[in-house]
C-alpha positions in Angstrom: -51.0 54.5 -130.6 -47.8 52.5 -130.0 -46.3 55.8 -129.1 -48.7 56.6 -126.1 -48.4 53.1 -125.1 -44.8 53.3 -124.6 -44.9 56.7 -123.0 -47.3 55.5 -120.3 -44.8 52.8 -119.6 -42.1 55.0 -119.3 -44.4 57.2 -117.2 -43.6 54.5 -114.4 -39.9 55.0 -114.2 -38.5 57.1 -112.1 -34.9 58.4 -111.9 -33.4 59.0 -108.2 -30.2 61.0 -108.3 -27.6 61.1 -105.5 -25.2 63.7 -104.6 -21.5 62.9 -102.8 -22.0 58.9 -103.1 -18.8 56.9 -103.7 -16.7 60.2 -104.0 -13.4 60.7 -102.7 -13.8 57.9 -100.0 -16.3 59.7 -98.3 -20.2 58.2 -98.2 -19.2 54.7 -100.1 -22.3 53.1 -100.8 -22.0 49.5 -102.6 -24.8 49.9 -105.5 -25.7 45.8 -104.8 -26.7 46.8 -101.2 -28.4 50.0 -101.9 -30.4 48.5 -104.6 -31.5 45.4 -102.0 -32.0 48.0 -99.2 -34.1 50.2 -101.6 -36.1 46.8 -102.6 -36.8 46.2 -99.1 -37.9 49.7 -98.4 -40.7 49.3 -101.0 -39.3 50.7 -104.5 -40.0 48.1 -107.3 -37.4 47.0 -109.9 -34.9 49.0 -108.8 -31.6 49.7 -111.1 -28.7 51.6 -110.8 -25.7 53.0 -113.3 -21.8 53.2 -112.5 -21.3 53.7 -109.1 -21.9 57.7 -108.9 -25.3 56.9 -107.3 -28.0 56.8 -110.4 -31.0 54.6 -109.7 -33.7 54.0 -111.7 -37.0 52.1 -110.5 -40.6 51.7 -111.2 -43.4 54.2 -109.7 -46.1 52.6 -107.6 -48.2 54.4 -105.1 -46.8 57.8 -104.0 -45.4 61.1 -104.9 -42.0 61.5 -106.4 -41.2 63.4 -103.0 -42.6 60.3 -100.9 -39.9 58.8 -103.4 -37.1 60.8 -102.5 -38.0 60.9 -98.5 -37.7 56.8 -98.2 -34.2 57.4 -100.8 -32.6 59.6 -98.4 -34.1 57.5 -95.2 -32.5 54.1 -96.4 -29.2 56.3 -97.3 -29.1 57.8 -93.6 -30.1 54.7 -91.8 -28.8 52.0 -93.7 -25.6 53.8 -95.0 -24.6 56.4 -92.3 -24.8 58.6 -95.5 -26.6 62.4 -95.4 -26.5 62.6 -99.0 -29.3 65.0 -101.3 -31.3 62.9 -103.3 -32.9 64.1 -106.6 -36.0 62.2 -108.3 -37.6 62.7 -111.5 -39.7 61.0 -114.0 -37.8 59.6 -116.6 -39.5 61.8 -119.0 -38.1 65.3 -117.4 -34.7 63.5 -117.4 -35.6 63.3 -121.4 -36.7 66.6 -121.7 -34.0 68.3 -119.8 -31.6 66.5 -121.8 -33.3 67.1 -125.4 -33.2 70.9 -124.3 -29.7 71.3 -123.7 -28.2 74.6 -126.0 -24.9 72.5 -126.4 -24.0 69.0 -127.7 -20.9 67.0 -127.7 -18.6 66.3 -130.7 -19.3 62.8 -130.9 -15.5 62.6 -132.2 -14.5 63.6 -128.6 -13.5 61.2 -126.0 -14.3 64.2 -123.4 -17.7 64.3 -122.1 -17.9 68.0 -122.9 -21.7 69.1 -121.7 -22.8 68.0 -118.2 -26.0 69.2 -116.4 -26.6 69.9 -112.9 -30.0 69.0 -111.0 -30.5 71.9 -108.4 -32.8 70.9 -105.2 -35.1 73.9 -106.4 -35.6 77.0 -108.3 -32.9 79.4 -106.8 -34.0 82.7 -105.6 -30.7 84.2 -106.2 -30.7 86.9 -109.2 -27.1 87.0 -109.5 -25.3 84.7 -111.6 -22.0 87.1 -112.0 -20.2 84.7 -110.3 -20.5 82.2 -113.6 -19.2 84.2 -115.5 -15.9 85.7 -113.7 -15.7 81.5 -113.2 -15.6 80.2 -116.7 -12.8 80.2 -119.6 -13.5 81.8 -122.6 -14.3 78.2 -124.2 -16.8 77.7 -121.7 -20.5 78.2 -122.0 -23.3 78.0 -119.6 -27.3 78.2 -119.4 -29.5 78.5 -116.0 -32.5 77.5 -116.8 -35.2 77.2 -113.4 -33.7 74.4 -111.8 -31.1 72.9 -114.3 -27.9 74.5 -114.5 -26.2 73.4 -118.0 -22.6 73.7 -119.1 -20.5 73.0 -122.0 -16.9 73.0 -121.2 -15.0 71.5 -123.9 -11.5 70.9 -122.2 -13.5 68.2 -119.8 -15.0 68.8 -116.3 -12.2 67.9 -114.6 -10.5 71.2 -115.2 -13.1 73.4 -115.1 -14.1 76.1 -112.2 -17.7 75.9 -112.8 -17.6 72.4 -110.7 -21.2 71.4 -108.9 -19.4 73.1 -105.6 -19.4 76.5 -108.0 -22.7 75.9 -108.5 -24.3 75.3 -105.2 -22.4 78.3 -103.8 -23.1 80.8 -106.3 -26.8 80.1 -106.7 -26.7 78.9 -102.9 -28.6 75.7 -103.3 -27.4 72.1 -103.5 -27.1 69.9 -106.7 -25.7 67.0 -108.3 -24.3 67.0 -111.8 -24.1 64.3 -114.1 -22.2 64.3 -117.7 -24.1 64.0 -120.5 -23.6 60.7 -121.6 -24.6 59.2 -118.3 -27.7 61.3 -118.7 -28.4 59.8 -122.3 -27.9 56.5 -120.4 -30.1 56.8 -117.8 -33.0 58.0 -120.5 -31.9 54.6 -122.7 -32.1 52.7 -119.7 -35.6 53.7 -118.6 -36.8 53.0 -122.1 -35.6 49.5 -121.8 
């Protein structure tokens, strides 16, 4: 019975993921303003993680796509930022995660498997294009609208980069390393 009772309470977070935030100079968003301008929007006990653009905050009334809309509204007229937004129960975020094919070597200072959210299901067939891409220590898994990789020399110096993604499969994503993942799940449980 505890169970249940915890999973209903984790039914109510919600996990907002933001593509091109805080990168390279380009769409800097301070995390302290977003999460006020988000509170002010009508999002409740809003969170966020490192500065990559992770936010966690509790479901009220609404779809997760009502969700996402007010997200990318604040981002745009708040922020000047045009950025795609990603939202999820914090459940799927668990599940995806728990169905990865790879894990990490927990000995490993690189963060070795990293998933990437696609906007939807892509229609392309194709996924050649993966595959003349990645090193012979690289593995990846499509799987509907999660893209997963393990490349065990770090992200950093593999082709297969959330670019390489959206181009091959020709729909935009954002990726996020494992262990962010992991704590964006611990943090919703909290």
């Amino acid at each position: 019975m505890d169970y249940y009772v915890g999973m209903i309470e984790k039914s109510s977070i919600a996990v907002a993921l933001l593509r091109g935030v805080n990168v390279s100079g380009a769409n800097i968003v301070r995390m302290a303003d977003l999460r006020a301008a988000l509170t002010e929007a009508g999002l409740e006990d809003v969170a966020t993680y490192i500065q990559s653009g992770n936010i966690l905050f509790r479901r009220s009334a609404g779809s997760l796509e009502d969700s996402r809309d007010r997200i990318a509204a604040v981002l745009k007229d708040r922020f000047d930022a045009e950025v795609a937004v990603l939202v999820m129960d914090a459940h799927r975020l668990e599940r995806i995660a728990a169905a990865s094919p790879y894990h990490e070597d927990p000995e490993s200072r690189r963060a070795a498997v990293s998933i990437s959210f696609l906007e939807e299901t892509p229609t392309i067939g194709d996924t050649a294009g993966f595959d003349e891409l990645a090193t012979s220590t690289e593995a990846w898994t499509l799987e509907n609208d999660v893209f997963y990789l393990h490349c065990p020399e770090g992200y950093g110096r593999t082709e297969l980069s959330n670019t390489a993604v959206e181009s091959v499969l020709g729909v935009r994503a954002t990726t996020r390393n494992m262990r962010t993942i992991r704590k964006l799940v611990d943090l919703a449980d909290q």
